[in-house]
C-alpha positions as CSV (number, residue, x, y, z in Angstrom):
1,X,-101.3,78.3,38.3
2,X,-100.0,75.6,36.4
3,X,-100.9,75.6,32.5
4,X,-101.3,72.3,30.8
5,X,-99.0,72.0,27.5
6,X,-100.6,71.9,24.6
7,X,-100.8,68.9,22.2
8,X,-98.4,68.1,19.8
9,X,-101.6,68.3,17.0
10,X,-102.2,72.0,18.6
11,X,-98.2,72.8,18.8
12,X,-98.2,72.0,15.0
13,X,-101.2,73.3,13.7
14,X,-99.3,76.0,11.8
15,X,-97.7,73.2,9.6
16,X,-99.0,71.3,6.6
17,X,-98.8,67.5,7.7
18,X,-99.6,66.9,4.0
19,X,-96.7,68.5,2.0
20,X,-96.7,65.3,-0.1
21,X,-99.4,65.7,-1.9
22,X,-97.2,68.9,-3.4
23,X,-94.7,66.8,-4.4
24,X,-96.8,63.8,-5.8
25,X,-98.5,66.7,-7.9
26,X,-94.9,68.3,-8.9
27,X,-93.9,64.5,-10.0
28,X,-96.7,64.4,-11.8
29,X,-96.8,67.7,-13.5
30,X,-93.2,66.6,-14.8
31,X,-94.3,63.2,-16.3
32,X,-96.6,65.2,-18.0
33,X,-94.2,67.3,-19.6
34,X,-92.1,64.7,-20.5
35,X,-94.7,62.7,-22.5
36,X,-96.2,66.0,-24.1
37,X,-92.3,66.7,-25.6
38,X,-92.1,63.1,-26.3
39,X,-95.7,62.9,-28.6
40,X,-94.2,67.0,-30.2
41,X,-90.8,64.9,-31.2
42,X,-92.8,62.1,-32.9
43,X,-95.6,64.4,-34.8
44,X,-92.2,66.6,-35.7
45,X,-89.3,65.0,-36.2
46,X,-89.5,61.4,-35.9
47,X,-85.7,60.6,-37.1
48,X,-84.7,62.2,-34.0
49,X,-87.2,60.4,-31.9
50,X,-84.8,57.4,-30.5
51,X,-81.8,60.3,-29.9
52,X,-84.3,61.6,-27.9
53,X,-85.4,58.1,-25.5
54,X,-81.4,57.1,-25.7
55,X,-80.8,60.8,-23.9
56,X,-83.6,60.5,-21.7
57,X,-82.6,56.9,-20.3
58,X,-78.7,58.1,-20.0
59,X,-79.9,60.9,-18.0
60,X,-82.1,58.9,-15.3
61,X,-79.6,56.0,-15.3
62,X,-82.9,54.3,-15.3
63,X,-81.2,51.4,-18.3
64,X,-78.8,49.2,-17.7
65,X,-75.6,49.6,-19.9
66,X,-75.5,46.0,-20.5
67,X,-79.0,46.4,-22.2
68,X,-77.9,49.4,-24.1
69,X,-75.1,47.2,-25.9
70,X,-75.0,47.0,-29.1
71,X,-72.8,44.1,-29.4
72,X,-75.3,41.8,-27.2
73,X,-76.3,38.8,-28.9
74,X,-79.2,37.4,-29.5
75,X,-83.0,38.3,-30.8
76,X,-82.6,41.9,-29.3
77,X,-80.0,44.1,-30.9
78,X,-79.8,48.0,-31.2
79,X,-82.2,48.3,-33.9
80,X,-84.8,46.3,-32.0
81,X,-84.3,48.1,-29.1
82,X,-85.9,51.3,-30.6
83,X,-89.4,51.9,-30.2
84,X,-90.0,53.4,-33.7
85,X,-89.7,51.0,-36.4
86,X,-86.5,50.9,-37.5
87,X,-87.5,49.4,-41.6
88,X,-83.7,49.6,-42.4
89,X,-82.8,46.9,-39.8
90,X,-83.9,43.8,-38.6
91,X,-87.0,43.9,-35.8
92,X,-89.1,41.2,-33.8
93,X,-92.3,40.3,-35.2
94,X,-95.5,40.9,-34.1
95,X,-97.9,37.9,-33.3
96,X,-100.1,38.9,-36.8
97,X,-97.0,39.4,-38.6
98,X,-95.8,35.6,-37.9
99,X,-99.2,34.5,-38.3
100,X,-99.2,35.7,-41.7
101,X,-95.7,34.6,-42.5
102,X,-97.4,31.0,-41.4
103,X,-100.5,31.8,-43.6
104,X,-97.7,32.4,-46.9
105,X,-96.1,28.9,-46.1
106,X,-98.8,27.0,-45.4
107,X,-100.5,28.2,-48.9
108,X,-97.3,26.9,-50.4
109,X,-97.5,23.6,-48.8
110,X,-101.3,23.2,-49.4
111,X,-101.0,24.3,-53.1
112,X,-97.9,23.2,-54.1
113,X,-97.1,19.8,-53.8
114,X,-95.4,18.0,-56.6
115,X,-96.2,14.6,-57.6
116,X,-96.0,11.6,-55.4
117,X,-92.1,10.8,-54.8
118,X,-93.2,6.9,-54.3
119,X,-95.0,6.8,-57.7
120,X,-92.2,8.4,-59.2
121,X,-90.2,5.9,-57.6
122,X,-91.8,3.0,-59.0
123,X,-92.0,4.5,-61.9
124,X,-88.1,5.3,-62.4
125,X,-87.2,1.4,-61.3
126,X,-89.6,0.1,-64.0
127,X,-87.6,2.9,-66.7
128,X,-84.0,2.1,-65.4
129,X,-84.7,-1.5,-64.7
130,X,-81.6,-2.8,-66.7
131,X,-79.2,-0.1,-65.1
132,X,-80.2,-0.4,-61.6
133,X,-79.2,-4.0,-62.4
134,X,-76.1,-3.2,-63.2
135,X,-75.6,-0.1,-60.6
136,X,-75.6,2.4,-63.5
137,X,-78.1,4.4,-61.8
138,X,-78.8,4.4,-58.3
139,X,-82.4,5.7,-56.8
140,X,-82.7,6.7,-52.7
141,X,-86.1,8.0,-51.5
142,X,-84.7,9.8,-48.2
143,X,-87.8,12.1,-46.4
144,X,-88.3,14.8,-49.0
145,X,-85.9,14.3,-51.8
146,X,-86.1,11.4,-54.0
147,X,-82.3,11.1,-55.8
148,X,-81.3,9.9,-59.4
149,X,-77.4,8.9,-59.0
150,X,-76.0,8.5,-62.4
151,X,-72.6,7.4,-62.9
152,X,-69.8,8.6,-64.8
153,X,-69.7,5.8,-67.1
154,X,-72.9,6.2,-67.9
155,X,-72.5,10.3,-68.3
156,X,-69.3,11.7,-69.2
157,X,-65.7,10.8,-70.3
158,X,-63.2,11.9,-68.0
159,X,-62.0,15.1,-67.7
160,X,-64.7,16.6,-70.0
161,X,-68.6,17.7,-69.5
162,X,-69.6,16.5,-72.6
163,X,-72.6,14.1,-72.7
164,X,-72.1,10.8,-73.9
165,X,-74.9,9.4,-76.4
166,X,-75.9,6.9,-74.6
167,X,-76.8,9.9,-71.9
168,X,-78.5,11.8,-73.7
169,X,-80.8,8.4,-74.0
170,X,-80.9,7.9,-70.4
171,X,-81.7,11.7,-70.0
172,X,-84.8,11.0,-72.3
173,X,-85.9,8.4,-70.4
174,X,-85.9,10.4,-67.3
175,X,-86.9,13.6,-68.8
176,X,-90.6,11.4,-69.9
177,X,-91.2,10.9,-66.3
178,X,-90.7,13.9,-65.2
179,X,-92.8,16.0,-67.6
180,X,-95.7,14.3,-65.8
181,X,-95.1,16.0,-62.7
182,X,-94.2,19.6,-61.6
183,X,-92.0,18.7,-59.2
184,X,-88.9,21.2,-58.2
185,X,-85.2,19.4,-59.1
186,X,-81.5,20.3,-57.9
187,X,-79.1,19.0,-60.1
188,X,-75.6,18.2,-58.4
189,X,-72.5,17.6,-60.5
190,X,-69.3,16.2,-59.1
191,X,-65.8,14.7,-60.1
192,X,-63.5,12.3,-59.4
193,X,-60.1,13.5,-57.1
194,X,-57.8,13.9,-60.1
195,X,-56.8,17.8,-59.8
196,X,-58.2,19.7,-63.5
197,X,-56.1,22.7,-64.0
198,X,-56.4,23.5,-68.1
199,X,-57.4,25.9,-70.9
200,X,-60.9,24.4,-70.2
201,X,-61.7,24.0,-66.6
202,X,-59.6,26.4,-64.0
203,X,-60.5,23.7,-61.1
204,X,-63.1,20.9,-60.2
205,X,-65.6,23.0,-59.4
206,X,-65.6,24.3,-62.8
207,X,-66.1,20.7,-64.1
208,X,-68.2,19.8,-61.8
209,X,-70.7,22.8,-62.5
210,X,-70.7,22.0,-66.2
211,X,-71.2,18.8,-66.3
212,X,-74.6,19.3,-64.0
213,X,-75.1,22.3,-66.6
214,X,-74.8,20.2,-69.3
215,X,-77.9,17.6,-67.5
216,X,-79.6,20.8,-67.5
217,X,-79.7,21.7,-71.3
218,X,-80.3,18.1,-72.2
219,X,-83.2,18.0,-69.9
220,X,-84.7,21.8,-71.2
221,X,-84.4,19.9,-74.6
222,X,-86.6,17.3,-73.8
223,X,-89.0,19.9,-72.6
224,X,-88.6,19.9,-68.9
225,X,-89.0,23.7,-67.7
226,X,-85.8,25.8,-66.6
227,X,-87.7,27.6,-64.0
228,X,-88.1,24.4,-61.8
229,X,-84.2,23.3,-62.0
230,X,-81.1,24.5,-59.8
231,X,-77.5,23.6,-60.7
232,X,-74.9,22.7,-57.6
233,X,-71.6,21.6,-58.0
234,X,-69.4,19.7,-55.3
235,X,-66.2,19.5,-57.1
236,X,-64.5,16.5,-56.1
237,X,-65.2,16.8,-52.4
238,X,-67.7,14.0,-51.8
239,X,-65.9,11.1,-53.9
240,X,-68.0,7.3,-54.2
241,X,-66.4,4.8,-51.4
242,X,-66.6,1.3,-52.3
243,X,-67.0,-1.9,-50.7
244,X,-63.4,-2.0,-50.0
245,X,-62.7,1.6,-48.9
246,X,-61.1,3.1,-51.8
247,X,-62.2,6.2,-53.8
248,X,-64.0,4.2,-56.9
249,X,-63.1,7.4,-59.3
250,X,-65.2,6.1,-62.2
251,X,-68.4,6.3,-59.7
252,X,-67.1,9.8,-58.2
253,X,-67.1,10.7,-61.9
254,X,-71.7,11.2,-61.3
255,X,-74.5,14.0,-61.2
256,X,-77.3,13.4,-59.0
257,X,-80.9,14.3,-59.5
258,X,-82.4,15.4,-56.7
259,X,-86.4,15.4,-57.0
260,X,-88.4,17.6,-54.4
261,X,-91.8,16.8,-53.1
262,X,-92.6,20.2,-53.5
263,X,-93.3,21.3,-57.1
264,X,-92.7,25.2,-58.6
265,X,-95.2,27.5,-57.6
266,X,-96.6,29.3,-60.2
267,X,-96.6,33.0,-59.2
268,X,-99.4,34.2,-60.8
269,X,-101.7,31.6,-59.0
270,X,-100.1,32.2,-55.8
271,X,-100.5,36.6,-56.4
272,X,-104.4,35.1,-57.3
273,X,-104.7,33.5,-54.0
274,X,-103.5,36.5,-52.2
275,X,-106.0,38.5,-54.3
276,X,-108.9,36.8,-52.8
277,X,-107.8,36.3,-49.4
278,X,-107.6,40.5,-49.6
279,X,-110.8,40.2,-51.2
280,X,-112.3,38.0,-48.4
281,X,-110.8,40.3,-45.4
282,X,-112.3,43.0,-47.0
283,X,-115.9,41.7,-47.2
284,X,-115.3,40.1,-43.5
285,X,-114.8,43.7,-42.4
286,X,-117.4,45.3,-44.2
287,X,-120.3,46.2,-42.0
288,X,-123.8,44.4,-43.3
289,X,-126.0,46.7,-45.6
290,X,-128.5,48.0,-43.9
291,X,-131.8,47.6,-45.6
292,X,-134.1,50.7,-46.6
293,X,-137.3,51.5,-45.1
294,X,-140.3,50.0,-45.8
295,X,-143.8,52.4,-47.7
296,X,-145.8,50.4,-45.3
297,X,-145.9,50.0,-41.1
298,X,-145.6,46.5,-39.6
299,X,-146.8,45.9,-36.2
300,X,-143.8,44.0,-33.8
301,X,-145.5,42.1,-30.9
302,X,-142.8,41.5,-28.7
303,X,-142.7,39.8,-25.0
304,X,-144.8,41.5,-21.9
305,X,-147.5,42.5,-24.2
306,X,-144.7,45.2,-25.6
307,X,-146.1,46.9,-29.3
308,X,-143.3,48.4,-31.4
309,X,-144.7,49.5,-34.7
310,X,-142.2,50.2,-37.7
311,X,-141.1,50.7,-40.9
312,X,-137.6,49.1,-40.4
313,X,-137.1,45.9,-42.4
314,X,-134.8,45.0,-40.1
C-alpha cells in the first residue's frame, strides 16, 4: 500500500509558526523597563539624568559621534543637546518663550519713543544757525541717530579736556532743546593724531574719554538727566578728512552728539505694564463665575416642544 506524505502544515504542526510575537513582546517588555528606570532617574536624581541618556546612546551606538561633539558649531551645542534644562548654559527657545521676548521689545518700541528726530532737527538748525554757517557745528540725520558734530575749536584747546566758555554756551543752547524731549544720547569724544603721553592723559583714549566726560557734566548742569547719556571715546582713530585729503587736526580735535529716536524707559512704568499684562493673563484664565441659584423655578421652552424647568440663572 502506498501512504500519501503528509503536508508540510501536518509535518509541522508541533512547531509554533508564531514565535515572533515572543519576541515583539520581549522587545517590548524591555522598552518598558528602560523608560520606567528613565522616569525613577528623573523623580530621583535629576543631576544624573543626562549621564544616564549619554550612556544609554553610547551603548546602542544608536547617535552619531559627530552629533555628540561638543565642539560643533552652531545653534546646537552640548548644553542644548540635553533634554533637561540645562539653566547654567545657553538653550534654544521655545516658540512662547520668543514670543514673549518679541512682546518685551515691542512694549519698548510702542512706549518709548523719544521725540521726533526731524523736529529736533529743525529745531537745532534754527539754535546753531550762525555755526552751521560757519561749519562749527555740523548736524546728519542718518536712520535712527540724529548727530551734533562739534568742533574742536569750538570745544577744547589742544591737548586738554577742559571746556572752553564759549562751549559751555553752545552746551546751553543744546542742553534747552534737549530737556524737551526724553530722548537716549551717546556722547563720542575724539582727538586729533598727535600722540598724548603725560602726567595727565596716559594715551588718546584717555583724552578722548574726558573730553566726552566733560560734555557730559556740562550737560547734567544744565539739567539734562545722567541716566539717558553714554560716554564713548575713539581716541584719535577716526580723524576729519578734508576737501583736499589731509587729516584737518583742528576738526579731528570734536565730540559728537549722537541723539537716539528711542528715549529712556522709565523702569517703573515698564515693571507697571508687566504688572497688568500678568493681571490681564490672569483674569483671561480665570474661569467665569458661576451664578447662584435662583429661590424661584423658571420654566425653559426649548425646540421640539422640549420643557426644562429650573432654578439655574444660567
Amino acid at each position: 500500500m502506498r501512504v500519501r506524505p503528509r503536508s508540510r502544515l501536518q509535518m509541522h504542526s508541533g512547531n509554533d509558526i508564531n514565535r515572533w510575537t515572543i519576541s515583539l513582546a520581549d522587545f517590548m517588555t524591555l522598552m518598558f523597563a528602560v523608560f520606567v528606570v528613565l522616569y525613577a532617574v528623573t523623580l530621583s536624581h535629576e543631576e544624573k539624568y543626562k549621564d544616564v541618556i549619554m550612556s544609554i546612546q553610547n551603548a546602542s551606538k544608536l547617535l552619531n559621534q559627530s552629533v555628540l561633539s561638543s565642539h560643533r558649531e552652531g545653534i546646537l551645542n552640548k548644553e542644548s543637546n540635553s533634554i533637561i534644562e540645562d539653566v547654567t548654559g545657553p538653550a534654544i527657545l521655545s516658540d512662547g518663550a520668543l514670543n514673549q521676548a518679541d512682546n518685551e521689545l515691542s512694549d519698548v518700541d510702542s512706549l518709548k519713543f523719544g521725540g521726533d528726530l526731524n523736529e529736533l532737527k529743525v529745531e537745532l538748525e534754527s539754535s546753531f544757525a550762525s555755526e552751521l554757517d560757519n561749519e562749527l557745528v555740523k548736524l546728519n540725520l542718518d536712520g535712527d541717530w540724529l548727530t551734533i558734530e562739534m568742533g574742536g575749536q569750538l570745544l577744547f584747546a589742544g591737548g586738554s579736556h577742559t571746556l572752553l566758555t564759549s562751549a559751555v554756551e553752545q552746551l546751553a543752547k543744546l542742553a534747552k532743546v534737549l530737556k524737551s524731549v526724553n530722548n537716549m544720547l551717546r556722547i563720542r569724544g575724539y582727538t586729533d593724531q598727535r600722540a598724548i603721553s603725560n602726567e595727565i592723559y596716559s594715551s588718546n583714549w584717555e583724552l578722548s574719554a574726558a573730553r566726552a566726560f566733560s560734555v557730559l557734566h556740562a550737560l547734567t548742569d544744565f539739567d539734562i538727566k545722567a541716566q539717558r547719556m553714554v560716554v564713548e571715546a575713539y581716541g584719535e582713530y577716526y580723524p576729519v578728512i578734508d576737501v583736499k585729503g589731509y587729516v584737518d587736526n583742528l576738526k579731528s580735535r570734536r565730540v559728537v552728539i549722537a541723539i537716539s529716536k528711542y528715549a529712556l524707559v522709565d523702569k517703573a512704568i515698564k515693571n507697571s505694564i508687566a504688572v497688568d499684562k500678568e493681571n490681564q493673563k490672569i483674569q483671561t484664565q480665570l474661569p467665569a463665575l458661576v451664578k447662584p441659584d435662583s429661590e424661584q423655578m423658571q420654566e425653559l421652552h426649548l425646540p421640539n416642544n422640549r420643557l426644562i424647568i429650573t432654578t439655574r440663572q444660567e
